[in-house]
C-alpha positions as CSV (number, residue, x, y, z in Angstrom):
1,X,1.8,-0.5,20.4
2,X,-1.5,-2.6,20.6
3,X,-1.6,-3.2,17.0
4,X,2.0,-4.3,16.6
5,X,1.6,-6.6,19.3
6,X,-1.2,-8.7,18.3
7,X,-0.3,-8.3,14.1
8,X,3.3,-9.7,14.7
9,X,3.1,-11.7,17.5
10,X,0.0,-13.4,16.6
11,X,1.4,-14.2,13.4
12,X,4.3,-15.4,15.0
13,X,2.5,-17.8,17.2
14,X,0.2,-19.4,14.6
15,X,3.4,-19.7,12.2
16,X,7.2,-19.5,14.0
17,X,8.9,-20.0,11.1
18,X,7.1,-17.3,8.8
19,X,9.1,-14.2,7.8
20,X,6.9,-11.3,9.2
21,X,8.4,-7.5,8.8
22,X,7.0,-4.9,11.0
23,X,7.6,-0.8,11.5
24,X,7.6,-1.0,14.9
25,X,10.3,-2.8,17.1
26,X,8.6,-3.4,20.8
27,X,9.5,-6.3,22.8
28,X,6.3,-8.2,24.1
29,X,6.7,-11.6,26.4
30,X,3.0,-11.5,27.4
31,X,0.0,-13.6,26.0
32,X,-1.2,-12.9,22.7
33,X,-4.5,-14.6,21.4
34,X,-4.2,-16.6,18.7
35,X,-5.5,-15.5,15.0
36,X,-8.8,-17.3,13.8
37,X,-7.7,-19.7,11.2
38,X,-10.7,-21.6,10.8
39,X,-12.9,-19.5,8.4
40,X,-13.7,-19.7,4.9
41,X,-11.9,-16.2,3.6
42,X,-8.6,-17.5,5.2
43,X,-8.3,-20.3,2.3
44,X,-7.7,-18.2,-0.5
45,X,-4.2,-19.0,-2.2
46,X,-5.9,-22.0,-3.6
47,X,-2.7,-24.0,-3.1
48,X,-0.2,-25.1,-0.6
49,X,3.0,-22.3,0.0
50,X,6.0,-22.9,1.7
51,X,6.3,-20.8,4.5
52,X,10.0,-20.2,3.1
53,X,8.4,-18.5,0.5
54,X,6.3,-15.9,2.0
55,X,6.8,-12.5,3.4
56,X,4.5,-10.7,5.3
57,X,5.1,-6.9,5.8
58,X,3.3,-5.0,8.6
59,X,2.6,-1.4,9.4
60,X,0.9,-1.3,12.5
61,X,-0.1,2.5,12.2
62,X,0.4,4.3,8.8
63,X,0.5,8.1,9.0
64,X,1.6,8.0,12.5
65,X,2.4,12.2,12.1
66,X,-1.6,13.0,11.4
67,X,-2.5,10.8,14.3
68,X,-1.0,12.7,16.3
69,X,-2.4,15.9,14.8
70,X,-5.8,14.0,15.0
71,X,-5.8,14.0,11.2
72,X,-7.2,10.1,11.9
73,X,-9.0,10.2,8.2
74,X,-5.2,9.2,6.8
75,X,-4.7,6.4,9.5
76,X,-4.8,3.4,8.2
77,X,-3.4,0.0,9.7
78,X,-1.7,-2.7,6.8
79,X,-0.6,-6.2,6.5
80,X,1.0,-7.2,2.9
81,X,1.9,-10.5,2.0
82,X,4.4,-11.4,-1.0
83,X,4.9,-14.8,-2.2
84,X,8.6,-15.2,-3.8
85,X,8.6,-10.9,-3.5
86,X,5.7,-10.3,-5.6
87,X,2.6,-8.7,-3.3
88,X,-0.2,-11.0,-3.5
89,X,-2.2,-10.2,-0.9
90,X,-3.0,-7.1,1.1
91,X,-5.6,-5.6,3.7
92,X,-6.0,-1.7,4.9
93,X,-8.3,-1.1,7.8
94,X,-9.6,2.3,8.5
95,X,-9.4,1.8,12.2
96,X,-11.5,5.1,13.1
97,X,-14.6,4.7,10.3
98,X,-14.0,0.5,10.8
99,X,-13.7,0.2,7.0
100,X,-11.8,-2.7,5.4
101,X,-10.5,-3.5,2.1
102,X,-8.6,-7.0,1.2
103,X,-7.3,-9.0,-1.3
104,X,-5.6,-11.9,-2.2
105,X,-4.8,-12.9,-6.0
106,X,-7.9,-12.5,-7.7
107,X,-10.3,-12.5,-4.7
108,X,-11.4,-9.7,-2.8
109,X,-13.6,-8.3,-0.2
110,X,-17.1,-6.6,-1.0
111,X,-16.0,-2.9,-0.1
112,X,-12.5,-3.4,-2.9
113,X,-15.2,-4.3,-5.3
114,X,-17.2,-1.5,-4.5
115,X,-14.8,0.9,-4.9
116,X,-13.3,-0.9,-8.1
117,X,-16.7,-0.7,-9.4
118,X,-16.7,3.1,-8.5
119,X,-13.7,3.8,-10.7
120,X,-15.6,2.0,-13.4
121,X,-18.2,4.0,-13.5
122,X,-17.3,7.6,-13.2
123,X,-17.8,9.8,-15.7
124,X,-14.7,11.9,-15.4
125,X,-14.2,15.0,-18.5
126,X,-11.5,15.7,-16.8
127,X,-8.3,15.9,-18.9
128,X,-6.1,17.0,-16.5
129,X,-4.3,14.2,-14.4
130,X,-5.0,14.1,-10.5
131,X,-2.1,13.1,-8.4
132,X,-2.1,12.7,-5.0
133,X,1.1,13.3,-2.9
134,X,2.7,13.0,0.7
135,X,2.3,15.8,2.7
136,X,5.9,16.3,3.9
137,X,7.2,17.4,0.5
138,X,3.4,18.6,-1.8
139,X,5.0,21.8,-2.7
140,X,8.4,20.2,-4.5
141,X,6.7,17.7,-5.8
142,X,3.8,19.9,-7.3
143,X,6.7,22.0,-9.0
144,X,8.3,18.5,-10.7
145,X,5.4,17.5,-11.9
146,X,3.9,20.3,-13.6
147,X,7.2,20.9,-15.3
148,X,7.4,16.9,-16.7
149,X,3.2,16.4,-17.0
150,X,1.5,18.0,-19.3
151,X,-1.7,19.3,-18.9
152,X,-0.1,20.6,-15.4
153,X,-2.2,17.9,-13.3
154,X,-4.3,18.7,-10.1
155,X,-2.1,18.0,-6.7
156,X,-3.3,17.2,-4.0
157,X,-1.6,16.4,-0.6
158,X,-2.7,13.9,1.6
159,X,-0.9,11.4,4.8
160,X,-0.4,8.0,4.8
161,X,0.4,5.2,2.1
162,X,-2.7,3.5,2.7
163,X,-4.9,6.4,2.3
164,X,-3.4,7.1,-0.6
165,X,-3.5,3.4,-2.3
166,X,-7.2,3.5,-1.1
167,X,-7.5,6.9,-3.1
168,X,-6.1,5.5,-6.2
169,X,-8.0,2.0,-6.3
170,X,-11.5,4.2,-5.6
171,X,-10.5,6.4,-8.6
172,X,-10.6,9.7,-6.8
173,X,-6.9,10.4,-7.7
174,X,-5.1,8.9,-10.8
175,X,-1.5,8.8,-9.5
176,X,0.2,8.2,-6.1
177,X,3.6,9.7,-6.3
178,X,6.0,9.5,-3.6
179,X,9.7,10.9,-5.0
180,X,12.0,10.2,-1.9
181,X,12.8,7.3,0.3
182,X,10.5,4.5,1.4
183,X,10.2,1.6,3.5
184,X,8.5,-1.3,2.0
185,X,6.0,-1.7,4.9
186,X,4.5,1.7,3.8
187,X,3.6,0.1,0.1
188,X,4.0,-4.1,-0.1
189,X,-0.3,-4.0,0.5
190,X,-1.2,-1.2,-1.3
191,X,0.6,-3.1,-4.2
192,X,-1.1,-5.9,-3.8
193,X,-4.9,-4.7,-3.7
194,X,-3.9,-2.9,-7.0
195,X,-2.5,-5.4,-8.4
196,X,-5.8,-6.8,-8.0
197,X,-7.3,-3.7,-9.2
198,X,-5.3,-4.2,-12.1
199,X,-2.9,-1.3,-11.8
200,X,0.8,-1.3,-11.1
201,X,3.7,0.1,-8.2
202,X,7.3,0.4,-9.4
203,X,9.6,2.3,-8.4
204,X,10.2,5.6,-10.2
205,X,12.7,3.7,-12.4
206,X,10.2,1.5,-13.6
207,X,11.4,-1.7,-11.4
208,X,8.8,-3.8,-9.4
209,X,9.3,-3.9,-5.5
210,X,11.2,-7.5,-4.6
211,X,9.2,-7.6,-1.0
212,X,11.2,-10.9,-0.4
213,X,14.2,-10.0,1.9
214,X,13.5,-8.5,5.4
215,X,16.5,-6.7,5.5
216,X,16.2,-5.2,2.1
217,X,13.5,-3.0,3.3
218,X,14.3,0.6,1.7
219,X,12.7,2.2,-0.7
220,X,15.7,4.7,-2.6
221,X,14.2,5.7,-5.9
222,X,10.3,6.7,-4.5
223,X,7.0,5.2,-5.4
224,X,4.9,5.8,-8.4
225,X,1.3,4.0,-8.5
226,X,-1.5,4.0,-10.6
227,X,-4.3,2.1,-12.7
228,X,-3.9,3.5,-16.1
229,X,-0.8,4.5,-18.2
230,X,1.8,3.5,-16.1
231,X,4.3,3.2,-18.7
232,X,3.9,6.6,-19.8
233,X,3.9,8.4,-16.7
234,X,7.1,6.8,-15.6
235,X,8.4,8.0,-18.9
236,X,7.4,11.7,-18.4
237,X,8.6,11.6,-14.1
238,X,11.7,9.6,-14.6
239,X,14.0,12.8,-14.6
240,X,12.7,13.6,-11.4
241,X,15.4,11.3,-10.3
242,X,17.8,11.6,-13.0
């Protein structure tokens, strides 16, 4: 894949020694071109980092079953960086509408303000919840949650982590709730940009996601995220794994 390829590779060959985690596992011996490192967004920790430190988890094509059902609005492309297993930096690119949203600590891109700002200013009566879900398993999940969340909440189903993080930071959706297994590709920049956004990703037990180890890369007890009453909601879903 093109995208693995010049993520992972082109990582590798600026920094050997970084720990970078992608989905895909192809074997490439040909040139890859070197990343840009020489422009003002790249310095944006504001300090040095061991490279012993840092994790950087890739997912060359999120919602690889719509692409192929040329669903390409879910298709997103990611790259998440965690410093000591927190997410501290993330980017998803909309490869077929070429939009981009990144950030790193406090510092963002003009599009993730945008659509921060968005959230901001809605005026949403509302009082139902709106929770967006994965596809694969809508209609169990749309049972759990009207049974634990009340009012019953709108559910919607939609592909892709990334499209689904992007969802949430915009304010569209309130809640991004994935109830099975994971891998930690699929969520490690999604929890960084809302971090940013100042929401939160645990899993459904209420633990934050250590994106440190490459080999602990599964996700067991799902994915809840969300910007506003995080507490509470893992409170009324936790005995959806109980």
């Amino acid at each position: 894949m093109a995208s693995h390829r010049i993520m992972y590779y082109g990582l590798k060959r600026a920094f050997p020694d970084l720990t970078v985690v992608s989905e895909e596992r192809e074997e490439h011996d040909s040139w890859v071109a070197m990343p840009n490192l020489y422009i003002e967004e790249f310095h944006v920790i504001g300090e040095e980092v061991r490279e012993d430190r840092l994790t950087i988890w890739l997912d060359p094509l999120d919602a690889t079953q719509e692409y192929t059902e040329g669903l390409t609005q879910y298709v997103t492309v990611m790259a998440g960086l965690a410093v000591d297993g927190i997410p501290f930096g993330g980017i998803i690119h909309k490869p077929f509408t070429n939009e981009t949203i990144w950030s790193f600590g406090d510092r963002k891109n003009r599009m993730m303000g945008d659509l921060m700002i968005q959230d901001m200013i809605r005026n949403d009566e509302e009082e139902r919840l709106h929770f967006i879900v994965s596809r694969s398993h809508a209609g169990r999940v749309r049972e759990q949650v009207e049974k634990y969340i009340k009012p019953p909440p709108m559910v919607t189903s939609a592909g892709g982590a990334g499209y689904k993080i992007w969802e949430i930071i915009k304010g569209d959706y309130d809640v991004y709730l994935h109830t099975t297994h994971m891998k930690k590709w699929d969520i490690c920049a999604g929890a960084a940009l809302l971090n940013t956004a100042e929401g939160r990703v645990t899993d459904l037990n209420g633990k934050d996601i250590d994106f440190k180890s490459p080999f602990d890369y599964r996700l067991e007890d799902g994915v809840l995220a969300s910007k506003y009453d995080h507490l509470q909601l893992l409170k009324s879903l936790k005995k959806i794994i109980t």
